[in-house]
DSSP file (Angstrom, degrees, kcal/mol; ACC not computed):
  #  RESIDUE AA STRUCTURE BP1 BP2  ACC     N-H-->O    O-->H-N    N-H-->O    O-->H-N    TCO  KAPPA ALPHA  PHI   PSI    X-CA   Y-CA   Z-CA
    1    1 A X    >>        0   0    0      0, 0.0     3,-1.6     0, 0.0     4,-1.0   0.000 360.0 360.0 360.0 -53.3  -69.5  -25.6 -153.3
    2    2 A X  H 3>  +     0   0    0      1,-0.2     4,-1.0     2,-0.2     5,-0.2   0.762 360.0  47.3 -74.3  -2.2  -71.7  -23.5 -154.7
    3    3 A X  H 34 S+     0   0    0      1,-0.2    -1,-0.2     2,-0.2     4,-0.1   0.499 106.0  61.6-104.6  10.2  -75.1  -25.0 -152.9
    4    4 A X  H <> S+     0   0    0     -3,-1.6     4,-1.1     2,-0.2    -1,-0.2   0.477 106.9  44.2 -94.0 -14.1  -73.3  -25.0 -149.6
    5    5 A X  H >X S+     0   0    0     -4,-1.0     3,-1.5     1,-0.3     4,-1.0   0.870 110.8  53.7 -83.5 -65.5  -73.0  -21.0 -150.1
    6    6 A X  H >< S+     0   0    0     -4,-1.0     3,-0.6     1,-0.4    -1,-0.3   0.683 108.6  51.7 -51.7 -36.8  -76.5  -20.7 -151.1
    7    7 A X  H 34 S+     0   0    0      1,-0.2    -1,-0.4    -5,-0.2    -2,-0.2   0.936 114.2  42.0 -73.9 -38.2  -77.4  -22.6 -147.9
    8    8 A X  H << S+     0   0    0     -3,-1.5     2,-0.4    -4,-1.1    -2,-0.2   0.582 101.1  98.4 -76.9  -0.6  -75.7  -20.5 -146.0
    9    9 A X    <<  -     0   0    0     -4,-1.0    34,-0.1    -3,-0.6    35,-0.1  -0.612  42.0-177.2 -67.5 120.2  -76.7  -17.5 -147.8
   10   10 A X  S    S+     0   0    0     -2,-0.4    35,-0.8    34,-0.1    -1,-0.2   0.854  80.5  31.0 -66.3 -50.8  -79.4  -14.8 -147.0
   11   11 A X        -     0   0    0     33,-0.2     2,-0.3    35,-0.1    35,-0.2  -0.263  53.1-161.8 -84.8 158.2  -78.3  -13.1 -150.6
   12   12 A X        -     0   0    0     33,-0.1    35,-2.5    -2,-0.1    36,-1.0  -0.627   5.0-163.3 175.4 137.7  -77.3  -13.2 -153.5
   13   13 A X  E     -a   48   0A   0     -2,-0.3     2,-0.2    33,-0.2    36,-0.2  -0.463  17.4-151.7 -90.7 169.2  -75.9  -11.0 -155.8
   14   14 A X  E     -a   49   0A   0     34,-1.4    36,-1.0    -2,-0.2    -2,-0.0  -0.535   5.9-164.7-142.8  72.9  -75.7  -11.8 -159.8
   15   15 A X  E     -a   50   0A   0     -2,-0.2     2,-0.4    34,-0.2    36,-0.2  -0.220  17.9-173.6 -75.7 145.2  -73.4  -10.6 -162.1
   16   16 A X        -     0   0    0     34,-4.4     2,-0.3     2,-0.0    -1,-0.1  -0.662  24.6-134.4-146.6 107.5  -74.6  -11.2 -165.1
   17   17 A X        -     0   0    0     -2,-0.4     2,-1.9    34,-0.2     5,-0.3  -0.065  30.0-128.0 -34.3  93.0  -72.8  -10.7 -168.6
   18   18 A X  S    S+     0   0    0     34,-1.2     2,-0.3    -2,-0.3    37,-0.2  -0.028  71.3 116.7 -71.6  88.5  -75.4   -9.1 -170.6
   19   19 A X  S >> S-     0   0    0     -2,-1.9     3,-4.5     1,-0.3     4,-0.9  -0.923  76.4-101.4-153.4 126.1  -74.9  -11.7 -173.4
   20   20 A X  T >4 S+     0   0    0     -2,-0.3     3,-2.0     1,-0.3    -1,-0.3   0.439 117.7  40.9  -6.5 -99.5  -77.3  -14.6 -175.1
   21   21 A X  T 3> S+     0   0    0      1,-0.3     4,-2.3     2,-0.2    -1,-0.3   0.462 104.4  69.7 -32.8 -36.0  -75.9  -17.7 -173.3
   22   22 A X  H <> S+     0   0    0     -3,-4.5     4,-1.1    -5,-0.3    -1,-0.3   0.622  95.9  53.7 -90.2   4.9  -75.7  -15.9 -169.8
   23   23 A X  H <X S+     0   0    0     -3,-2.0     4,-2.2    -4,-0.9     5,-0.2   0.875 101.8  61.5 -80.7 -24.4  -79.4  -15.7 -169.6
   24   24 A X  H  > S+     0   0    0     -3,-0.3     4,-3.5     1,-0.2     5,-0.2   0.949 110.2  35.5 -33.1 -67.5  -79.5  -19.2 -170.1
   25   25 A X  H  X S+     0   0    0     -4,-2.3     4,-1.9     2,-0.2    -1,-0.2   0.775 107.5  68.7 -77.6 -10.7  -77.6  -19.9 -167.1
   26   26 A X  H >X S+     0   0    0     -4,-1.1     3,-2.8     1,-0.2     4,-1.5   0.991 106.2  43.9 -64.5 -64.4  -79.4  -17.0 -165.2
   27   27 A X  H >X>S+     0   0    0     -4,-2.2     3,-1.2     1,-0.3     4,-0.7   0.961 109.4  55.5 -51.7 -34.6  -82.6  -19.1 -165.4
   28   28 A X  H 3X5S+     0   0    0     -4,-3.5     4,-5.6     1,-0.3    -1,-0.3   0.995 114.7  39.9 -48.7 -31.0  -80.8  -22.4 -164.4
   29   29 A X  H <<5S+     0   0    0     -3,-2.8    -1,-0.3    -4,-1.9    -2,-0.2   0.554 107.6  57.2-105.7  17.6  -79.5  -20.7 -161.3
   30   30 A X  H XX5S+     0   0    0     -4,-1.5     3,-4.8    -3,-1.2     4,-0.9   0.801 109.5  54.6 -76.8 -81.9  -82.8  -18.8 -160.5
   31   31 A X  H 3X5S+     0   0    0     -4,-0.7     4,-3.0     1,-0.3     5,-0.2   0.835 109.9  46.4 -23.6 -58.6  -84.1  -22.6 -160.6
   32   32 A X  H 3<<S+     0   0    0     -4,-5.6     4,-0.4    -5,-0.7    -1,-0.3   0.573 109.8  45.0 -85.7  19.3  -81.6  -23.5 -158.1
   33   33 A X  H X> S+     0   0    0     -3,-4.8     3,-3.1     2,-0.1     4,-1.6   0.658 111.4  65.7 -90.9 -54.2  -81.9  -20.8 -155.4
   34   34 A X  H 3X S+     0   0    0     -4,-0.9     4,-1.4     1,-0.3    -2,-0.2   0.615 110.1  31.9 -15.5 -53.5  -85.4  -21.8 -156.2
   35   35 A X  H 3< S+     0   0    0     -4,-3.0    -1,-0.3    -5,-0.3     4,-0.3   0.794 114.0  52.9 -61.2 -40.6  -84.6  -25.1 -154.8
   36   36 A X  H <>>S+     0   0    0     -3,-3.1     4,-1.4    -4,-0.4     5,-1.3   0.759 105.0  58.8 -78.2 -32.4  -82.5  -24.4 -152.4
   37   37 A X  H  X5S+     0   0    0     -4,-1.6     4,-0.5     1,-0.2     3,-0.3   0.886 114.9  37.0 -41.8 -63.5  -85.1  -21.8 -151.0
   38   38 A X  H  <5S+     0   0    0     -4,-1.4    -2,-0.2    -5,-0.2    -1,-0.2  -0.058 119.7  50.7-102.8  14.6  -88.0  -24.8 -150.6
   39   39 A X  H  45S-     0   0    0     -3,-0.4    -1,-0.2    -4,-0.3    -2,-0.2   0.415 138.2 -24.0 -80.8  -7.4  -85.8  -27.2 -149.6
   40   40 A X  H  <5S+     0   0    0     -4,-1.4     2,-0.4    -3,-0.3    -3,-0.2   0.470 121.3  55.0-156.0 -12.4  -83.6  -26.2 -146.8
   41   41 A X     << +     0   0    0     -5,-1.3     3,-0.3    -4,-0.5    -1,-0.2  -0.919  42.3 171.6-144.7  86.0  -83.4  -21.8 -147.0
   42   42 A X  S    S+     0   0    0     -2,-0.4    -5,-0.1     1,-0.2    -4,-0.1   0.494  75.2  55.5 -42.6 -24.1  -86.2  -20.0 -146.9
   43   43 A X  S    S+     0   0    0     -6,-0.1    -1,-0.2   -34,-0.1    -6,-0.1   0.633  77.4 113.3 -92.7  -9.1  -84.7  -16.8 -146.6
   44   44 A X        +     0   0    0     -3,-0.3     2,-0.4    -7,-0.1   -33,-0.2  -0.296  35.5 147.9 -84.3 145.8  -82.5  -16.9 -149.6
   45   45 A X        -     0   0    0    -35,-0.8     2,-0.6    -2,-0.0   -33,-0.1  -0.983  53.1 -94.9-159.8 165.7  -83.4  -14.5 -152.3
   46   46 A X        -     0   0    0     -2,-0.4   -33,-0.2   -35,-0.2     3,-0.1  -0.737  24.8-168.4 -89.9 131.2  -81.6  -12.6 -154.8
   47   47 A X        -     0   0    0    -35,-2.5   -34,-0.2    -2,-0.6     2,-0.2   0.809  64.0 -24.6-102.8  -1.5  -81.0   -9.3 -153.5
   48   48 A X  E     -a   13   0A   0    -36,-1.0   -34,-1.4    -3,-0.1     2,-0.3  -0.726  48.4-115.2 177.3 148.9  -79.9   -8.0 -157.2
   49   49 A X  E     -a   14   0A   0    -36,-0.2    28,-0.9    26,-0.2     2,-0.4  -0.639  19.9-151.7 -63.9 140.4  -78.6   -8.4 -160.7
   50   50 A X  E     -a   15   0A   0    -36,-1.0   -34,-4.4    -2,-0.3     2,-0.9  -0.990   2.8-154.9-105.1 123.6  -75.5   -7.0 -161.8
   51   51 A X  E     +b   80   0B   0     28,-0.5    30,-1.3    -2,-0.4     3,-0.4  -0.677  34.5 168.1 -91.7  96.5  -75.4   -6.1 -165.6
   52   52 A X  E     +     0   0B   0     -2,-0.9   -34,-1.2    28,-0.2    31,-0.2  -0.576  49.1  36.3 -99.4 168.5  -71.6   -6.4 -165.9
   53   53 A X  E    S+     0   0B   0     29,-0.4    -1,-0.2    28,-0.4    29,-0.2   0.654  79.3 165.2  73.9   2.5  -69.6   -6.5 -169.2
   54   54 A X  E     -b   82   0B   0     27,-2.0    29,-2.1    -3,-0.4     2,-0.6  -0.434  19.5-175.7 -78.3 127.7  -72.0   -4.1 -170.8
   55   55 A X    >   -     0   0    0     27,-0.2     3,-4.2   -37,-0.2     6,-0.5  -0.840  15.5-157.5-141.9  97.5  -70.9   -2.3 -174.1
   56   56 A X  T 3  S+     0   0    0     -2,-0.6    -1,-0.1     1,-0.3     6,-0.1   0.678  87.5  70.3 -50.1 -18.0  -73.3    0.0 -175.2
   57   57 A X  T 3  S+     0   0    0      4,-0.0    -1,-0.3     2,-0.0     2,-0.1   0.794  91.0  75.9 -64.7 -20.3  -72.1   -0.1 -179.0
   58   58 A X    <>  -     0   0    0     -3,-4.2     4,-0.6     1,-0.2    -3,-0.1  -0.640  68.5-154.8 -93.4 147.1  -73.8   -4.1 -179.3
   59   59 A X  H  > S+     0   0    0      2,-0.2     4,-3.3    -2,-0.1     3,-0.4   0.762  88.9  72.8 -91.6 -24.8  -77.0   -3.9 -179.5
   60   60 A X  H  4 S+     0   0    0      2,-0.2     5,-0.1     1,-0.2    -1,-0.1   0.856 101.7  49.3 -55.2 -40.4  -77.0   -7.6 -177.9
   61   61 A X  H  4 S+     0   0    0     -6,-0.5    -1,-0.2     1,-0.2    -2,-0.2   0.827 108.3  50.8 -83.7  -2.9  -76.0   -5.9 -174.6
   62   62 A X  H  X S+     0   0    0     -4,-0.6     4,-0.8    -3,-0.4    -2,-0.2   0.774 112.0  43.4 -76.1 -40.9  -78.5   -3.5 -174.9
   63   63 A X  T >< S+     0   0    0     -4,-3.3     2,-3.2     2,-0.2     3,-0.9   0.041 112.3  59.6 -84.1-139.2  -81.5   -6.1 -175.6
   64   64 A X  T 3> S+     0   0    0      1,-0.3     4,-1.4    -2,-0.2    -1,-0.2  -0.297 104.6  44.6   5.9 -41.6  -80.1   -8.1 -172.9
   65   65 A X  H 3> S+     0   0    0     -2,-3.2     4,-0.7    -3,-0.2    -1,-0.3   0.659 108.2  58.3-102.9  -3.4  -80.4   -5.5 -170.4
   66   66 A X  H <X S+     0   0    0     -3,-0.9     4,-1.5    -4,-0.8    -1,-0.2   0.851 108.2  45.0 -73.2 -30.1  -83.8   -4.8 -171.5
   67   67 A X  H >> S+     0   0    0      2,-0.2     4,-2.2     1,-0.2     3,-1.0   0.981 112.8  52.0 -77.9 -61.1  -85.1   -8.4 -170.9
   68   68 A X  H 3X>S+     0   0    0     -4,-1.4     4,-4.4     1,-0.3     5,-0.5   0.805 112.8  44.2 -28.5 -44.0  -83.4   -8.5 -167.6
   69   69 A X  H 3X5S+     0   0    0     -4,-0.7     4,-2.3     3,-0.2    -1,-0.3   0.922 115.0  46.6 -85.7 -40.3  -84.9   -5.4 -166.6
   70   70 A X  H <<5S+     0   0    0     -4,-1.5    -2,-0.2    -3,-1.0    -1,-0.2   0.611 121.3  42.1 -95.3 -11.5  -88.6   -6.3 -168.0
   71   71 A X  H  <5S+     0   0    0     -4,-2.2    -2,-0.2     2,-0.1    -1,-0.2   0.776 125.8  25.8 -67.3 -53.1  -88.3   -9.6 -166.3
   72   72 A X  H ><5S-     0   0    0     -4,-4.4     3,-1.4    -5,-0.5    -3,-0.2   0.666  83.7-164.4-116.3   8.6  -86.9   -8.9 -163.3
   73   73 A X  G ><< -     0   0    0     -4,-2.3     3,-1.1    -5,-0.5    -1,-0.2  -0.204  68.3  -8.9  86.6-153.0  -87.8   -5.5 -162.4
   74   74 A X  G 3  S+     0   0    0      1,-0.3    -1,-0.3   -26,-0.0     4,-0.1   0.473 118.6  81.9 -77.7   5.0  -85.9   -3.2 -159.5
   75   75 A X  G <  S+     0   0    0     -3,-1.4    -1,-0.3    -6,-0.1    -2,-0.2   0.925  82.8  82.0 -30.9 -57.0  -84.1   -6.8 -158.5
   76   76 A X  S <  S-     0   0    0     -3,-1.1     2,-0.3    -8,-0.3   -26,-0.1  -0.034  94.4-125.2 -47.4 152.9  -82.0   -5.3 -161.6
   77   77 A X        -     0   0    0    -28,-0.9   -26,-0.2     1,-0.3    -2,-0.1  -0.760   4.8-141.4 -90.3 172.7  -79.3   -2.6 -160.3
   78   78 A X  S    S+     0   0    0     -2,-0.3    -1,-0.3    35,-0.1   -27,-0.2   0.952  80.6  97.2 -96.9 -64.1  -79.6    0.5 -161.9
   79   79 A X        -     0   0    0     33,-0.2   -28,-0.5    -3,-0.1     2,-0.2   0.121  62.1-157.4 -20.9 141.1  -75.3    0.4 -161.8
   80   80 A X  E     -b   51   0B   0    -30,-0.1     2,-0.3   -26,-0.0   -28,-0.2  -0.469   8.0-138.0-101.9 164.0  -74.1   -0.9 -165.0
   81   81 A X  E     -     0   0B   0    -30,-1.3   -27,-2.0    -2,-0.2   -28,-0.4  -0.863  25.2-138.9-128.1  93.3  -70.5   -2.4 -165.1
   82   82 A X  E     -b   54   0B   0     23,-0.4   -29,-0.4    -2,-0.3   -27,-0.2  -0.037  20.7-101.0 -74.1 168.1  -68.8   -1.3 -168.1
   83   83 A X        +     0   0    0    -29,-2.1     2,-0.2   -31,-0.2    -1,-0.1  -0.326  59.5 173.8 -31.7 122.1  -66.5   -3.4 -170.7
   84   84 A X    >>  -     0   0    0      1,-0.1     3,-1.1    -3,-0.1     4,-0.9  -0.610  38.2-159.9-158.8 107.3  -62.9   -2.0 -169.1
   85   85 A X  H >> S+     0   0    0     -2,-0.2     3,-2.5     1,-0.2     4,-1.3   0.970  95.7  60.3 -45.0 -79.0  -59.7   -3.1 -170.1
   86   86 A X  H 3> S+     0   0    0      1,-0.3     4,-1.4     2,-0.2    -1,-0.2   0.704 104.7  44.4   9.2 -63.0  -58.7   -1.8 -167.0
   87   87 A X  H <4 S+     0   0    0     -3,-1.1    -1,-0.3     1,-0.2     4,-0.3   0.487 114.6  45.5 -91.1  -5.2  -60.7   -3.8 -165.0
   88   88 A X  H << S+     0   0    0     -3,-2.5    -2,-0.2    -4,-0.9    -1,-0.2   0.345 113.3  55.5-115.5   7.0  -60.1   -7.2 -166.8
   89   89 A X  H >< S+     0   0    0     -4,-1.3     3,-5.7    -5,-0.2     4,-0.3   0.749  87.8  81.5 -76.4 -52.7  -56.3   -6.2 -166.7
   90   90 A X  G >< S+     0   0    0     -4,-1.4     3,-3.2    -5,-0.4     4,-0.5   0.833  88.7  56.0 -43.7 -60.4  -56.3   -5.7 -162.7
   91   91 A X  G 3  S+     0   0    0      1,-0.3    -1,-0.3    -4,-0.3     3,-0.1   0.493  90.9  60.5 -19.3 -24.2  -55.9   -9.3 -162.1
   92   92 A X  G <  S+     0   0    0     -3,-5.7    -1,-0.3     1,-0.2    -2,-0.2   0.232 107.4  54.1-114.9  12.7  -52.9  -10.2 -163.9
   93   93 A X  S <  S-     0   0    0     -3,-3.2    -2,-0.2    -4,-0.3    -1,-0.2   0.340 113.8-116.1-122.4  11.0  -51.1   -7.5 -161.4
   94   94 A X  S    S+     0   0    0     -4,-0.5     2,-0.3     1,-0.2    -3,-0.2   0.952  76.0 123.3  86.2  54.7  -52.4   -9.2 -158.6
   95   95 A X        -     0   0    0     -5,-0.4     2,-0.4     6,-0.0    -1,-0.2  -0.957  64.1-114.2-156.7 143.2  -54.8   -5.7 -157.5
   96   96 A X    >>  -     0   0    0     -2,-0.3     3,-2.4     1,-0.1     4,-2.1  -0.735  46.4 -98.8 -89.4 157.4  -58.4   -5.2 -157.0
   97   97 A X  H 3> S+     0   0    0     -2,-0.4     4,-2.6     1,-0.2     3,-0.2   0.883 118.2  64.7 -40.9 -47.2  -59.7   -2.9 -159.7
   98   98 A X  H 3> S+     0   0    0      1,-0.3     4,-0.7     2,-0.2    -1,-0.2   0.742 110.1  33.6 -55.0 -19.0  -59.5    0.2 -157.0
   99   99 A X  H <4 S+     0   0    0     -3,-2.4    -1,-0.3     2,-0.2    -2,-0.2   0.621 113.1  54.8-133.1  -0.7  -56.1    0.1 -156.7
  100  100 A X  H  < S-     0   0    0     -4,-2.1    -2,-0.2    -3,-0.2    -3,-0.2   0.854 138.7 -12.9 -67.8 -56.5  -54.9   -0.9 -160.0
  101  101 A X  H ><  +     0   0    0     -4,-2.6     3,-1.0    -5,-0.2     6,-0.3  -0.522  62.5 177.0-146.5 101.0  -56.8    1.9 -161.3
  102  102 A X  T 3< S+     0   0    0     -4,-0.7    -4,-0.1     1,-0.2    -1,-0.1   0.309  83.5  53.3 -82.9   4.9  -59.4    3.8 -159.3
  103  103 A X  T 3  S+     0   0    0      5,-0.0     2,-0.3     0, 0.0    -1,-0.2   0.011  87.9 112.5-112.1  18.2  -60.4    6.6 -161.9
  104  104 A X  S X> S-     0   0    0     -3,-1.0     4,-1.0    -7,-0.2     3,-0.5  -0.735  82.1-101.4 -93.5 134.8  -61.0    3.9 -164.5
  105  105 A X  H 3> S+     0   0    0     -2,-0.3     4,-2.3     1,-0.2   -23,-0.4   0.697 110.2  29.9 -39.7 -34.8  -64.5    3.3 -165.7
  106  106 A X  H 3> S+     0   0    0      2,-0.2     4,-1.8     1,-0.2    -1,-0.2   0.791 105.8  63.3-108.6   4.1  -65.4    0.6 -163.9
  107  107 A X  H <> S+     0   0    0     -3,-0.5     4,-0.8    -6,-0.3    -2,-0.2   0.584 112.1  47.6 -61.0  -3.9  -63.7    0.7 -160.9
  108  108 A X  H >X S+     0   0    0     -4,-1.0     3,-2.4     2,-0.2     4,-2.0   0.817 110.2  54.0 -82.4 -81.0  -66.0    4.1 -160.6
  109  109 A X  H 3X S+     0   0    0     -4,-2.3     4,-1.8     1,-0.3    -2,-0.2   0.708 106.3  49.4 -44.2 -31.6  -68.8    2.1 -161.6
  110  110 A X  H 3X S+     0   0    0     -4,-1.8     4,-1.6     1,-0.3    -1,-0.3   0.826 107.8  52.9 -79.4 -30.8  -68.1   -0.5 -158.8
  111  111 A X  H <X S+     0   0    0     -3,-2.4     4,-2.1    -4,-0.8    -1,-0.3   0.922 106.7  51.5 -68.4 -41.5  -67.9    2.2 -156.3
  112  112 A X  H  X S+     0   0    0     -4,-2.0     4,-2.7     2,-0.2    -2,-0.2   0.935 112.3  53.3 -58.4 -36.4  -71.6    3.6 -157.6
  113  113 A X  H >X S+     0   0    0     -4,-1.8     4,-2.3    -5,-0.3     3,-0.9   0.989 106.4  46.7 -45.1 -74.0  -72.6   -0.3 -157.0
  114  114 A X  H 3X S+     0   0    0     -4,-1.6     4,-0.9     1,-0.3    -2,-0.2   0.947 114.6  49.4 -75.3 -69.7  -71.3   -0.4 -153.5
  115  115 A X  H 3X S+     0   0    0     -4,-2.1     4,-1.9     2,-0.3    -1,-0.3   0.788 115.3  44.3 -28.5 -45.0  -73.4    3.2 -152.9
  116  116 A X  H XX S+     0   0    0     -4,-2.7     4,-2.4    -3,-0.9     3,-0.6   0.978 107.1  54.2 -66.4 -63.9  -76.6    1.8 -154.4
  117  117 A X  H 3X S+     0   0    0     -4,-2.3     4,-0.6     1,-0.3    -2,-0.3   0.570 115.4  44.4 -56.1 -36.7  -76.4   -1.4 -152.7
  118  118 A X  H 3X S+     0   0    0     -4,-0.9     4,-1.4    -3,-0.2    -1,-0.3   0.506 106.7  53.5-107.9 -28.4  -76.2    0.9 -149.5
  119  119 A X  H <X S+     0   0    0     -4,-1.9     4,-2.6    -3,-0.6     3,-0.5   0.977 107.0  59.1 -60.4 -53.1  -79.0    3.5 -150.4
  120  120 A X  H >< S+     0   0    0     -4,-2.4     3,-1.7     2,-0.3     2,-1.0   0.590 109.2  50.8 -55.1-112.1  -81.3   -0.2 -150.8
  121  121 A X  H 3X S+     0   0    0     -4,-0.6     4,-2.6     1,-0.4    -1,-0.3   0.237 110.2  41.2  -8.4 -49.1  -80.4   -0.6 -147.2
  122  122 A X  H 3X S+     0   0    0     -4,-1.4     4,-1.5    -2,-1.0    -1,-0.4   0.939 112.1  53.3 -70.4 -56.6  -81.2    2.3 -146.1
  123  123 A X  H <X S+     0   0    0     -4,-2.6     4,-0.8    -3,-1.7    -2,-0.2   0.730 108.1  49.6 -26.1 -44.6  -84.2    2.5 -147.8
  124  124 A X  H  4 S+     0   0    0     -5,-0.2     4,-0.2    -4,-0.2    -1,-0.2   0.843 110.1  54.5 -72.6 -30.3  -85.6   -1.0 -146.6
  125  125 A X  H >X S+     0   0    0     -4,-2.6     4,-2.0     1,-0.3     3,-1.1   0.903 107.7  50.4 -81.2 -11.8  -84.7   -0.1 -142.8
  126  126 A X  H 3X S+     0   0    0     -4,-1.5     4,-0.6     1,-0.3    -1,-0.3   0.795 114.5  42.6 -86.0 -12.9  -86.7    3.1 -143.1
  127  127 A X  H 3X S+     0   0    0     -4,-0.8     4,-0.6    -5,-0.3    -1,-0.3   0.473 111.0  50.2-103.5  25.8  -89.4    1.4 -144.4
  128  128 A X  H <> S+     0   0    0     -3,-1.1     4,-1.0    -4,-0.2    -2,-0.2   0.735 117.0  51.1-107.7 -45.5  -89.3   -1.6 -142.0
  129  129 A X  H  < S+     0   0    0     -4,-2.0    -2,-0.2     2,-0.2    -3,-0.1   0.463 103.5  53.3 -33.2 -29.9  -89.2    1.3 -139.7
  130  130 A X  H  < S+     0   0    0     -4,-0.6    -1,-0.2     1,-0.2    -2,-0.2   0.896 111.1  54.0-100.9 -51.6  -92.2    3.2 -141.1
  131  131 A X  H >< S+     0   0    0     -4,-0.6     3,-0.7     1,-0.2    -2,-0.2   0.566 102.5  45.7 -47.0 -24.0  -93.9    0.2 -140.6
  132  132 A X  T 3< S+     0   0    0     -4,-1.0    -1,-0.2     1,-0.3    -2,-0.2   0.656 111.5  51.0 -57.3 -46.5  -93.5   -0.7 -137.4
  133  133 A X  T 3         0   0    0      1,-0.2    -1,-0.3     0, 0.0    -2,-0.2   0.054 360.0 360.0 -85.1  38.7  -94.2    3.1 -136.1
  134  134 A X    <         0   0    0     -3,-0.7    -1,-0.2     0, 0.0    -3,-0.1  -0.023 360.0 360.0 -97.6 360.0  -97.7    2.2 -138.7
């Protein structure tokens, strides 16, 4: 399932649990867009990390998001996605995070997510733009 999305993907996004073991699997599955990019999808890329799960008191999610960031650079989003009871609660009432609770820390953060990812947009077409009038 998942290497039928990724062929059918332009994007992909990447939440990634700023925790030992999920960096692991970040390189496996950089390896396999990798693949899937030079064998059948050229166009696939990652269009950002998401550092989700984050709790500034560990210092493990803090070096976590420091390698992320000094590896992979503005790929990272600057949004964070904190720890939120709240938000690992919303599920079991059958609710997206917004509408279980939409003044909860990360359902805010996910709305700053959904703003960034639309400032990058806007940002790439003016400069696809700027190029073009170049």
């Amino acid at each position: 399932l998942t290497l039928n999305a990724l062929v059918a993907a332009d994007t992909v996004i990447v939440p990634m649990q700023c925790e030992y073991y999920a960096l692991e699997g970040l390189s496996a599955l950089s390896a396999t867009i990798d693949q899937v990019r030079e064998a059948v999808n050229p166009g696939l890329h990652i269009e950002g990390i998401l550092r989700t799960m984050f709790d500034p008191r560990a210092n493990l999610s803090t070096e976590v998001s420091a390698q992320l960031l000094a590896h992979f650079g503005e790929t990272v989003f600057r949004t964070v996605i904190p720890r939120n009871v709240r938000l690992a609660e919303a599920p079991s009432f059958g609710k997206p995070a917004l509408l279980h609770d939409k003044d909860s820390r990360g359902a805010l953060a996910y709305l700053a997510l959904a703003g960034e990812m639309i400032r990058r947009e806007e940002e790439l077409a003016a400069g696809v733009r700027a190029g073009a009038a170049s």
